[in-house]
Structures are given as C-alpha cells and as structure tokens.
C-alpha positions in Angstrom: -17.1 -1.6 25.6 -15.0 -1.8 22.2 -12.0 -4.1 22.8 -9.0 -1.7 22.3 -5.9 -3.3 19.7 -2.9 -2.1 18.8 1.1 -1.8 18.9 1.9 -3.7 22.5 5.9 -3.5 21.6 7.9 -2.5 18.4 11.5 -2.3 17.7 13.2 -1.8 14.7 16.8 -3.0 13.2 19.0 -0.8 11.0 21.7 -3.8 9.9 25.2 -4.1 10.8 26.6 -1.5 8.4 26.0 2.2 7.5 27.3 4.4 4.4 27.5 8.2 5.0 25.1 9.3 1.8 27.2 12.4 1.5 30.1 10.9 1.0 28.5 8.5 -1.5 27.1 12.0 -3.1 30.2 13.0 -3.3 32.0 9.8 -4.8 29.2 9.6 -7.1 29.9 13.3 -8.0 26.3 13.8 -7.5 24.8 17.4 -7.5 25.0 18.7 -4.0 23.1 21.0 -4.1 20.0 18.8 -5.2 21.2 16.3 -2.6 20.3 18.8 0.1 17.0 17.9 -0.7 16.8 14.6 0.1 17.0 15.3 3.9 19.4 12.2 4.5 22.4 11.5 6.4 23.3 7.6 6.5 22.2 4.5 5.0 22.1 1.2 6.0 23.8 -1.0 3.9 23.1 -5.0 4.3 26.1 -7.5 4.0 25.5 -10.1 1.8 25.2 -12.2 5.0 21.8 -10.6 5.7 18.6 -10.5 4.1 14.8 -9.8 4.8 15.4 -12.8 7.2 17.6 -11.9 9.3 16.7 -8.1 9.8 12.8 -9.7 10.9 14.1 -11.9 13.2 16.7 -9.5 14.8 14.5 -6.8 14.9 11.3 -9.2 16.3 13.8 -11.5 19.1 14.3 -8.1 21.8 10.6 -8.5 21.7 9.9 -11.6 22.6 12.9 -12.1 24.5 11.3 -10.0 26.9 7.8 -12.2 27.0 7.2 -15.6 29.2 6.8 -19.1 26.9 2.9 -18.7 27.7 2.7 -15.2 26.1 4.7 -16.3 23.3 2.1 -19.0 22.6 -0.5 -17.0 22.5 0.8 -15.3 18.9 -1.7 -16.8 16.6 -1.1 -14.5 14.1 2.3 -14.2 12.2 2.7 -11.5 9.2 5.8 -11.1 6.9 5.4 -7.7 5.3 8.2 -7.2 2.2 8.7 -6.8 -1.4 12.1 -8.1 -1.3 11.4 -11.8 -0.9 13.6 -15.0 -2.4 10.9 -17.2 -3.4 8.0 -17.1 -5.5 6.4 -19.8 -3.6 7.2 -20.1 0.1 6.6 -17.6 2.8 9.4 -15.8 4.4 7.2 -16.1 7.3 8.1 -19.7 7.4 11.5 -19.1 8.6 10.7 -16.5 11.2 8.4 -18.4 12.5 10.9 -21.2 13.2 13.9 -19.3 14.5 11.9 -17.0 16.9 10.5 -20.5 18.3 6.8 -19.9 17.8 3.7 -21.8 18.4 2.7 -24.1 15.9 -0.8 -23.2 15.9 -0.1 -19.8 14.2 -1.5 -18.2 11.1 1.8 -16.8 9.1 1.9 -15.7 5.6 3.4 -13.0 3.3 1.8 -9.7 2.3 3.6 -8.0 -0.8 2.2 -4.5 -1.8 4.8 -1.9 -2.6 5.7 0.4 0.3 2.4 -0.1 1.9 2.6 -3.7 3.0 3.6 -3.0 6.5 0.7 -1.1 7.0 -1.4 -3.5 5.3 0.3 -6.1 8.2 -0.4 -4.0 10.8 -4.4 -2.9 9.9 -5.3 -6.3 9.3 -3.3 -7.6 12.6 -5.4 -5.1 14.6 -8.6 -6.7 12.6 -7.8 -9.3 14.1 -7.7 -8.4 17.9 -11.0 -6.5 17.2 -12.7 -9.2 15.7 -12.5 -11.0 19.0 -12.1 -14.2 17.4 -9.6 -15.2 19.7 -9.3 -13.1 23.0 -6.6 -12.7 24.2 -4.5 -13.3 21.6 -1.3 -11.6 19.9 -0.3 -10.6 16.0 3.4 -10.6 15.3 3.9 -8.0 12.0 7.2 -8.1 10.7 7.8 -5.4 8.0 11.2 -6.5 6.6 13.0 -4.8 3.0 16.3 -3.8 1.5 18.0 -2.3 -1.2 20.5 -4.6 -2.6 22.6 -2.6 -5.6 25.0 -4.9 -7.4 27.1 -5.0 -10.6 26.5 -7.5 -12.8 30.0 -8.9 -13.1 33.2 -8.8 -11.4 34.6 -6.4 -14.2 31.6 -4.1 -14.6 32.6 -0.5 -14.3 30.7 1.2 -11.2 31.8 4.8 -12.3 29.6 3.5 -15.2 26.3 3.6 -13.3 26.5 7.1 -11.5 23.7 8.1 -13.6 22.1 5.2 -13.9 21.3 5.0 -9.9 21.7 8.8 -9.7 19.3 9.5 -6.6 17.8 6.1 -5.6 21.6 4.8 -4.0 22.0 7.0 -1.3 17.8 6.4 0.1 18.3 3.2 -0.3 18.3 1.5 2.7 17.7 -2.1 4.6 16.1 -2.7 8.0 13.4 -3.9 9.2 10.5 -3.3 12.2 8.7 -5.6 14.1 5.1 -5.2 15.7 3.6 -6.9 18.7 0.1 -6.4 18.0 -2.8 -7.2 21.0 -5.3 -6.5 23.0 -2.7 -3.9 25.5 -2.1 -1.4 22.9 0.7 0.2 25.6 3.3 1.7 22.6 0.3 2.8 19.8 -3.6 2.6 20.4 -5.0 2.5 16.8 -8.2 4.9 16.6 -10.7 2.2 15.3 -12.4 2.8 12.1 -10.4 6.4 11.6 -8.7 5.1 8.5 -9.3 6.8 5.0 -7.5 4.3 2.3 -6.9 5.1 -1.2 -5.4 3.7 -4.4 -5.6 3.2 -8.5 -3.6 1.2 -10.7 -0.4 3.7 -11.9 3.1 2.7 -13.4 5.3 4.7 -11.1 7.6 2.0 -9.9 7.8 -1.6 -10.1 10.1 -4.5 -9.5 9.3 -6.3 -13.2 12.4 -8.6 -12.4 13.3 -10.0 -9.0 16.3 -7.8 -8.7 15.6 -4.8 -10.3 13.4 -2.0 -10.2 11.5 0.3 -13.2 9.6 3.4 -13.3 9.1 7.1 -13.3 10.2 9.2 -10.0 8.2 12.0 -11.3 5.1 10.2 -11.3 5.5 8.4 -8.3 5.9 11.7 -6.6 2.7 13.1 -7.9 0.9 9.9 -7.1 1.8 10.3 -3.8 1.3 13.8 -3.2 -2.6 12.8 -5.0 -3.0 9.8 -2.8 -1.9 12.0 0.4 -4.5 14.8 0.2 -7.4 11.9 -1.2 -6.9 9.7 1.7 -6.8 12.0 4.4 -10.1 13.4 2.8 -11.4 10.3 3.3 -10.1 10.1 6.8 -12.1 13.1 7.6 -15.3 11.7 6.3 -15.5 9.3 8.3 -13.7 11.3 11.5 -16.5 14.0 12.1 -14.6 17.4 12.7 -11.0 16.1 11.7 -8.7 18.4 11.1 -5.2 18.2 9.5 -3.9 21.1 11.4 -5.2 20.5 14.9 -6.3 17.1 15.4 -2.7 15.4 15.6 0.1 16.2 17.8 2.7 14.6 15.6 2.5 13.1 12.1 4.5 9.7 10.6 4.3 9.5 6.9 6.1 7.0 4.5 9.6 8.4 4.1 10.9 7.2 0.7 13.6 10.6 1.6 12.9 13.7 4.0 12.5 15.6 1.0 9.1 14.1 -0.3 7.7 14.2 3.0 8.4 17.6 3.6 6.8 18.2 0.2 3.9 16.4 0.8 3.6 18.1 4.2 4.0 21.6 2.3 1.1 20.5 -0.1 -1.5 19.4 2.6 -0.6 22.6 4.7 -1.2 25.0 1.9 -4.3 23.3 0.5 -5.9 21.8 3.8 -4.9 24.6 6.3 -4.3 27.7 3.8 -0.5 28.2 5.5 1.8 30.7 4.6 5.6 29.6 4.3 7.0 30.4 7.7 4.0 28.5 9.7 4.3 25.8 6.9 8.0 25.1 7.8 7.6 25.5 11.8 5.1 23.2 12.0 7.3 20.6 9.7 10.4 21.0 12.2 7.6 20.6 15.2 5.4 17.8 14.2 7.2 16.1 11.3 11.1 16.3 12.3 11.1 13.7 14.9 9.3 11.0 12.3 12.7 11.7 9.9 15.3 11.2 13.2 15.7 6.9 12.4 14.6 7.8 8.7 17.6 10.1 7.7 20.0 7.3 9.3 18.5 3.9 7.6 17.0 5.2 4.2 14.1 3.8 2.7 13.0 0.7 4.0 10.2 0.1 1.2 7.0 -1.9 3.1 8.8 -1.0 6.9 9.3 2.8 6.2 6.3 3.8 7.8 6.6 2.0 10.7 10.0 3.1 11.2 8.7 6.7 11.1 5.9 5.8 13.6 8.8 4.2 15.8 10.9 7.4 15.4 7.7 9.5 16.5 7.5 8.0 19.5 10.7 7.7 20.2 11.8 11.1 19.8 8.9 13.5 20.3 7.5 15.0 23.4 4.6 13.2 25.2 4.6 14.9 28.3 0.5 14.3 27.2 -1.3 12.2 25.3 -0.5 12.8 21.3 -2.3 11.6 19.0 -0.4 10.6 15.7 -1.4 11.1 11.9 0.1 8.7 9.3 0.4 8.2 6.3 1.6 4.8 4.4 1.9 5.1 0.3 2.6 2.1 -1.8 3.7 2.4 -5.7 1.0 0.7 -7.8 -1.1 2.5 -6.1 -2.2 2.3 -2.6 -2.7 4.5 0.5 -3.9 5.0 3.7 -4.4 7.6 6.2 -5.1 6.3 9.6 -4.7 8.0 13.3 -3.7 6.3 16.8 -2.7 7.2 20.2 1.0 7.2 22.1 1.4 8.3 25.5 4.6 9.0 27.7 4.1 5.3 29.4 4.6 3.9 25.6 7.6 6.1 24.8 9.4 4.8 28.1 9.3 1.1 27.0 10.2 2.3 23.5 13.0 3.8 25.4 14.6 0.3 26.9 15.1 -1.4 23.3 18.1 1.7 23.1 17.3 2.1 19.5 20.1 5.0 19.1 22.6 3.0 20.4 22.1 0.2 17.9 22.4 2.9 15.0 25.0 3.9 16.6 27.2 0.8 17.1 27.0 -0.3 13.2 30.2 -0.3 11.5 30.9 2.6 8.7 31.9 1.7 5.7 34.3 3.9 3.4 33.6 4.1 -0.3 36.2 1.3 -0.9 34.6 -1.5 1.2 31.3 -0.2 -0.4 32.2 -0.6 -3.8 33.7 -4.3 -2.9 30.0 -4.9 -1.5 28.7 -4.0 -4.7 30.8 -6.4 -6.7 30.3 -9.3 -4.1 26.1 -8.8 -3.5 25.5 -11.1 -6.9 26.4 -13.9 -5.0 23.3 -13.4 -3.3 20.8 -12.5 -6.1 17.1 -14.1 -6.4 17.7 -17.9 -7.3 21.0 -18.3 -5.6 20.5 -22.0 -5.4 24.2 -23.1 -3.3 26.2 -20.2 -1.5 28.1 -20.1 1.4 28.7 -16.8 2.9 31.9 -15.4 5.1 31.3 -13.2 7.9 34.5 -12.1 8.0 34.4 -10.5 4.9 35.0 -7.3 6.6 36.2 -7.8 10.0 34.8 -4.4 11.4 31.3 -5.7 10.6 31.7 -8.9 12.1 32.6 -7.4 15.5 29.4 -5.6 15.5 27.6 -9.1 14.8 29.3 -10.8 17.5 28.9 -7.7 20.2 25.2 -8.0 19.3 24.9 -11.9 19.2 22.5 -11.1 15.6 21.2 -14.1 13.0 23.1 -14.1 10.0 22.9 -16.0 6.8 25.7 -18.9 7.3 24.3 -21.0 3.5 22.4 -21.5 1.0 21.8 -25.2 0.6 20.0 -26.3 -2.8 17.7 -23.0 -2.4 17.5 -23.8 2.1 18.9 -20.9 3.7 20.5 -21.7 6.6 21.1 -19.3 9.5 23.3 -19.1 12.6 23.4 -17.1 15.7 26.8 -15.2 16.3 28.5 -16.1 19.5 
C-alpha cells in the first residue's frame, strides 16, 4: 500500500499592517477603471521590523505550538522557500530553525525559484515522506516573501514614481505560509505522481539587484497563460481521463492579482472546455472565488502565493464531500507545475481553529501618510544593512497589534546578525 504524504497543518501570516489598494489607487491617481481589474482589496504592508524571518516563524509557531516535543523532533526536514532573502550565503532556514526550537538533526536549506519555490518546497517535502527514507518523519515548508518599496533618499519625491510602480504597488504584498508536511495528510492529500511541470528560460521578470526588480508584465503574462495550458496538458498525460472541467471541485492557482487568474482561468475554459462567456464566469465565481478570498487581502506573496490560495481554498469553499483541488504554481524565469490533491471537511475544520480571518482582520490600517513615511524609512533595512536597530514603536497602532499577538519581530542588526525578540 502506497504510503500517503502531504499537508498535516498549514497556516499562513498576513503581517501586522494592511494598506487599502484603492485608496493607494486613488493617491497614486491610478486609472480606476483598469484597477478594477486587478481583483484586489488590501495589501499587507511589512514594517521595517519584519522580514522573511519573522513572517516564517509567525506563521510556522501556531503549528507547532500545537505539537508534543517528540513530534517536533521528528521534523527532519526543514525548507525555506523565498526570493527575498538577506544573504547570499547563509540560509534563512538557519534562523527558523533556531527560534522555532528544532531538532538538530534536521535537513534545512533555501530554495529560490521565482514564484514557484513554495511549490518546489512542498513537492520535494512530500518526496520525501514517499520515499520512506525515514518513516514516520515530518517536512516543515516555509514559503516566506515580501514586497519592500522604498525611496532611495530621505528627499526623493514619491509623487515622482507613480508611474514608475504604476500597477506592481498595490499587489504587492508580504506574508508568508507554513506547511507541516507527513505521513497524515489530514488538511491536503497530494495525488502522487498527478503532477505535469513545465518551464523555459524567458526574461519576464527578475530581481538583477537585491532590491529591485526588471522585466516585461506583458510577457510574463503570456508566459504564464503558455505555461498554464502546457502543464496541465501534461498533467493529463499522465492522469488517464483528466479533465479540466470535471475532475476538480475547486482550483488554487498562483495569484500574482485576481485579474491574471481569472484570465488564465478564461483561457483554459475556452480552449480546454469550449465554454461560452456566462458558463466561463460562473464557474470562476464557483470554483475559483474562494482561492482569491486571503489573496485579494495580502497581495502577492511571490514563492507563498500559491500556497496562500490553496489555504484560502480550503478555508473558504464547501466540502460538505470530498473535493479534489487543481493548482497551479508559475514562477518567472520560467517554471510551472500543475499538480492535484485532496481536502475533505475533517481538514477544513482544523484549518478552521488557526482563525485565519481574524488575524487579517486585527492588522492595523495604515492611511496614505503613515505609508508614505514607511516608504521613506524601509532603506534602513535594504540588502547589506550591516548595523540597524529598529523601533517598534514607530507607529504605535502597529505595535499594539504585535503585542496583542505576542509575534517575533526584528529588534537589530548586529554586524550583518539579525537579532529577533518576542513581543510581550
């Protein structure tokens, strides 16, 4: 009997502080209209107090805190998933491991791939309670990223980069999701081996310098509507009678903004299924929607996006039976994959106790003026800061939601140590 392996626990965390993206719109004297395309409504926005460290560990600690010391040892396996790291050298993973209290004899390393190195996490996490190398043992995926927008001086004119930043500020977004991956698959049993992957090498986006990003949007959308219909083809060769219509209940795609997704959903309906517009649209609000509900209020989460639309999924769709779940994870560069698991009602009620919504909903909102400080203030936290020490009381309303939630923070940066503290 095949060993099953999968998603034991997840949980995500959407940061201490959200921006309402239609407000920003409108400060930014965006076009509206256009924005109405994006599908989004909030966006976290991280404090210069947090990084890809502290949104792991905060959204991986509810999950363990709820396991004995003997389970907890039995995570051999320990995967940082981001493309927002802070050394060229040494593994973000390193520091998780130490302030979630792991056991020493653990595997941990960083995986950096675009947008699809959470999925890359998780795939090879579950590769590694099939193999059976270890029974009984646990993965730990962390898939952990954020959009950090700064000026480059204190005098730098932020009316000056509306355009510049045009669409890519308001689905920006920071959070991150964490994975308990084993042999008790209770939240999402992966469909072994019903995985079609597919990638090229294409200059859609890139990160050429530490803190700044390149590219062309138009291409990266076409690359991702190419990479969508090629690798669920390739899902369906190796699923015998597959199809994109009927074979999954609900389906999770990487969610750079509602807006591509429901393209991309559009695309595969019209060539896979032959759909006319008003079936194409009912079965987005019906099997897409509830993938978007945590997406439209973090933003784009870069290598944790897909999760976070898998955790959404399950979170907010019906289950009443067994659902199988399509989904589909698309890093820039290029590489996709379109793999297929299982969630039940069981999984959505421990999915349930973490209280997700209430977190999102306890953040602190920021006005445009606090934002714009932010913006000014986040150089101080650029790749290479070698000595830093932060304030959380920079804005008192945040810090309230840090203390209510007793979350890690950032206290220093110590010739290039970061040093982090619980909030009491």
């Amino acid at each position: 009997m095949t060993t099953p392996a999968g998603i034991e626990l997840m949980n995500f965390f959407g940061g201490l502080a959200y921006l309402d993206v239609r407000k920003l719109a409108e400060h930014r004297e965006l076009d509206t209209t256009r924005f109405e395309n994006l599908l989004m409504k909030q966006k976290a926005v991280a404090m210069p107090y947090e990084d890809p460290i502290t949104l792991g560990i905060n959204a991986a600690k509810p999950i363990l805190d709820r396991m004995s010391e003997a389970e907890k040892d039995r995570i051999e396996l320990l995967v940082t998933c981001t493309e927002s790291a802070f050394d060229f050298g040494k593994s973000l993973s390193t520091y998780m491991h130490d302030y979630l209290g792991l056991n020493r004899n653990c595997r941990l390393f960083e995986l950096k791939n675009a947008c699809y190195s959470g999925v890359a996490g998780l795939q090879m996490a579950c590769n590694f309670i099939l193999s059976q190398t270890s029974p009984g043992a646990r993965a730990l995926v962390i898939a952990t990223d954020l959009s950090r927008f700064a000026v480059e001086t204190e005098t730098q004119d932020i009316e000056g980069l509306k355009g510049e930043w045009s669409f890519s500020e308001p689905s920006g977004g920071s959070g991150a999701v964490a994975m308990l991956v084993s042999e008790q698959p209770y939240v999402f049993r992966i469909d072994p081996g019903a995985s079609g992957y597919y990638g090229y090498e294409v200059m859609d986006a890139c990160r050429p310098m530490p803190d700044g990003d390149a590219g062309d949007a138009d291409l990266s959308l076409l690359s991702y509507l190419d990479c969508c219909e090629n690798a669920f083809l390739e899902y369906q060769k190796r699923v015998a009678d597959s199809d994109y219509a009927t074979t999954f209940g609900y389906l999770a795609f990487h969610a750079p903004f509602g807006g591509m997704v429901k393209g991309a959903h559009r695309k595969m309906m019209r060539t896979m299924v032959k759909a006319q517009p008003p079936e194409i649209e009912a079965d987005f609000k019906r099997r897409v929607m509830p993938s978007l509900t945590y997406c439209q209020r973090v933003g784009n989460i870069l290598g944790a996006t897909t999760a976070l639309s898998l955790v959404s999924t399950i979170d907010n769709a019906d289950f009443e039976s067994p659902q199988r779940i399509g989904c589909f994870s698309y890093g820039s560069g290029c590489c996709s994959e379109f793999f297929s698991g299982v969630a039940t009602q069981e999984g959505q009620a421990l999915l349930a106790s973490f209280e997700m919504e209430r977190q999102l909903d306890e953040r602190y909102e920021l006005d445009m003026e606090e934002y714009d400080m932010l913006l000014r203030g986040n150089a101080a936290v650029r790749f290479g800061t070698s000595n830093v020490i932060l304030d959380p009381d920079l804005l008192p309303g945040v810090r309230q939601v840090l203390e209510r939630s007793n979350r890690l923070y950032l206290k220093e940066i110590r010739d290039y140590h970061r040093i982090y503290e619980w909030a009491t």
